[in-house]
N, C-alpha and C positions, 0 to 999 in steps of 0.2 A: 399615328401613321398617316403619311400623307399622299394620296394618290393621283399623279397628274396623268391626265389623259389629253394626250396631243391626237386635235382633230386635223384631217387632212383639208388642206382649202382649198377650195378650186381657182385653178389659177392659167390662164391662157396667152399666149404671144402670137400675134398676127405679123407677117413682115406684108405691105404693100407693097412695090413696086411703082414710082413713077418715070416719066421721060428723063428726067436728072433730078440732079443733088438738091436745084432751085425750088424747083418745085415740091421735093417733100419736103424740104425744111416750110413752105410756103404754109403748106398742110400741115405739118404740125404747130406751126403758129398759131394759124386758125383756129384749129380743134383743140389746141393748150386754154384760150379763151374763156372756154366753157370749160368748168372746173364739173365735179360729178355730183349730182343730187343729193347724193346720200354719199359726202365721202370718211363719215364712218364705218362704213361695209364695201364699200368698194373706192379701190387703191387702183389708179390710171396711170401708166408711165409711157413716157411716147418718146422717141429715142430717133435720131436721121442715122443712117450709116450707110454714104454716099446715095445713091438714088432708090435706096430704103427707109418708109417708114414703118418702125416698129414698135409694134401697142404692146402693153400688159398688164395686162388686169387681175385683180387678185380680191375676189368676192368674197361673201360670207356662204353662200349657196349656190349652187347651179344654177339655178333657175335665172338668178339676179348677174349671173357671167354670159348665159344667155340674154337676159336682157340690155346687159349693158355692149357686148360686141355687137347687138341686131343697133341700139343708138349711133353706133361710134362708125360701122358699116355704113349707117345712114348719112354720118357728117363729110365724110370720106366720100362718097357720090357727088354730095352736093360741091364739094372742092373738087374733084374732078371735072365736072361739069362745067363748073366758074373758069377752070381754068384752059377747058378747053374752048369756050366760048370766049372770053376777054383774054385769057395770059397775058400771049404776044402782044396783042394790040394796046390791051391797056399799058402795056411800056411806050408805046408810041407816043401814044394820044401825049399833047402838052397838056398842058393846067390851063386854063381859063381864067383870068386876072378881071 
């Protein structure tokens, strides 16, 4: 006899919101980059849907779903910031030859 026991996995979707479409695709560029520490236990999908970016994560534990949305939180500020600091401007600026 054979018994399979389906364990439930924790599994979470974040939707961000930015100013537009540009910019979260910008952001998940970005944060595509860095691929996951451990991505035999944890599964990252980052998805734009217009001025939506949308995470999901899909751990072996809780704990490790906490820790990875508290990183991805963190990647997410830092590209907020970039972008509200240079965005605009950095399109400006030319290149330096």
């Amino acid at each position: 006899m054979t018994i399979s026991l389906l364990k439930k996995v924790p599994s979470s979707t974040m939707q961000i919101p930015f100013a537009n479409e540009k910019h979260a695709t910008i952001a998940k560029q970005v944060i595509d980059v860095d691929r996951e520490l451990q991505p035999e236990v944890v599964k990252r999908t980052l998805t734009v849907q217009g001025n939506i970016l949308v995470a999901t994560f899909t751990t072996l534990t809780v704990r490790l779903a906490r820790l990875t949305a508290n990183a991805f939180l963190e990647n997410v500020d830092l590209v907020v910031r970039t972008i509200g600091e240079f965005g605009e401007d950095a399109e400006r600026v030319p290149s330096s030859r």
